[in-house]
N, C-alpha and C positions, 0 to 999 in steps of 0.2 A: 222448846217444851214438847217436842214429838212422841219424847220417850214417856212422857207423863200419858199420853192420849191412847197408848197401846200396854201400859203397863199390865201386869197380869200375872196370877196365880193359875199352876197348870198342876193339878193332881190327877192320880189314876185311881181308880174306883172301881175293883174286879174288873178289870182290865176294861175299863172305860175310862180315855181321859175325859177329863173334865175342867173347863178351862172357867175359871171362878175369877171377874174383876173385883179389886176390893171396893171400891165404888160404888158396890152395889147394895140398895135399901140407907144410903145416906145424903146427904146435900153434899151437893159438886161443887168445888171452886171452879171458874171459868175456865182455869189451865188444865184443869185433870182430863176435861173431857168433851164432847160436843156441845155445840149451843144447842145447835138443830137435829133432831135425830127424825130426818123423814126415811116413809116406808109406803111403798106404791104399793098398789092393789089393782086387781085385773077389771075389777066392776064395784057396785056401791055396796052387794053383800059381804065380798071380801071385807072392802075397805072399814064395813060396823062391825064384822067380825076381829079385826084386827086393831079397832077401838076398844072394843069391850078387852080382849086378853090386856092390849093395854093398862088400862084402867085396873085390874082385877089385879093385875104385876106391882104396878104405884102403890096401891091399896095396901097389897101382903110386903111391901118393900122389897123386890124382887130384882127391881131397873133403879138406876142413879136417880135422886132424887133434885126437882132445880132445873131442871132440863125441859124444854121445848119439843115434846113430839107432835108429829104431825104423820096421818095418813091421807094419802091424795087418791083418790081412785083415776081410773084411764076414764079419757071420754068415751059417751057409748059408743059405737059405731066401729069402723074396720081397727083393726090393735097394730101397731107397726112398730113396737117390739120396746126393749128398755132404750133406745134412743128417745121414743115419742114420748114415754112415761119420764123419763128426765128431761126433757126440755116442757113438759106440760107440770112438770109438780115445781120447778123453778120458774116458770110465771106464776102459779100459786103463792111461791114464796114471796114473789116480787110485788105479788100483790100485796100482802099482810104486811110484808118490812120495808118495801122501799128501797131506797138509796142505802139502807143499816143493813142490809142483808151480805154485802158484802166485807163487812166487819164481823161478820158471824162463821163457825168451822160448823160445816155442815157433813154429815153423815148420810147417805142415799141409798138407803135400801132395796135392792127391788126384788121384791117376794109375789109370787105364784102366779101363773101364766099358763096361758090355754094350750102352750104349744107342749107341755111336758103330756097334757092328756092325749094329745093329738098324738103325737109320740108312743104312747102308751098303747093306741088301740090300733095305732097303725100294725105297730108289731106284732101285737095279738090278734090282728086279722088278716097279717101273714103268716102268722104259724098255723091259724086254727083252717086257713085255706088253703096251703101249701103240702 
């Protein structure tokens, strides 16, 4: 059922593709798609900032409807990268599901990190001193 999980609509839209699931804004059977759709967060503002679009997407039927998301934030303190943020939002899981979690196709997003800024101004503070 893999093909089901990835299936997809791919149009171009002046010359933007634009990759459209049809899944989307209805109720999922179990096969078509993720049980679980988590998504890590760098801190706790991320993590409500990326509850709210959540929510705001379900609302206008934007994301598959039926579906389990979950945002975890990283614990505070030093960040060691999407390794720590996946083995810390899978205790999370372990927490809520149990022994059933691994009866569920899980999805693991990991969106936005301090190291793309870090990045950012490193460069920009060798060009602007260079």
């Amino acid at each position: 059922m893999t093909h089901l999980l990835l299936m997809r609509v791919s149009i171009t839209i002046r010359g933007v593709k634009v990759i459209y699931f049809p899944s989307t804004g209805k109720e999922v059977q179990s096969d078509e798609f993720w049980d679980l759709v988590v998504i890590t967060a760098v801190d706790e503002d991320q993590r409500s900032a990326y509850e709210i679009q959540i929510t705001e997407k379900l609302e206008r039927k934007e994301l598959p409807l039926g579906i389990n998301y979950h945002v975890f934030a990283d614990p505070p303190g030093c960040k060691i990268g999407n390794g720590g943020s996946t083995l810390h939002s899978l205790q999370c899981l372990h927490g809520k599901y149990g022994k059933s979690l691994s009866g569920f196709k899980v999805i693991l997003i990991h969106a936005g990190t301090v190291l793309i800024y870090i990045i950012f101004i490193t460069s920009f503070m060798h060009f602007v001193y260079c």
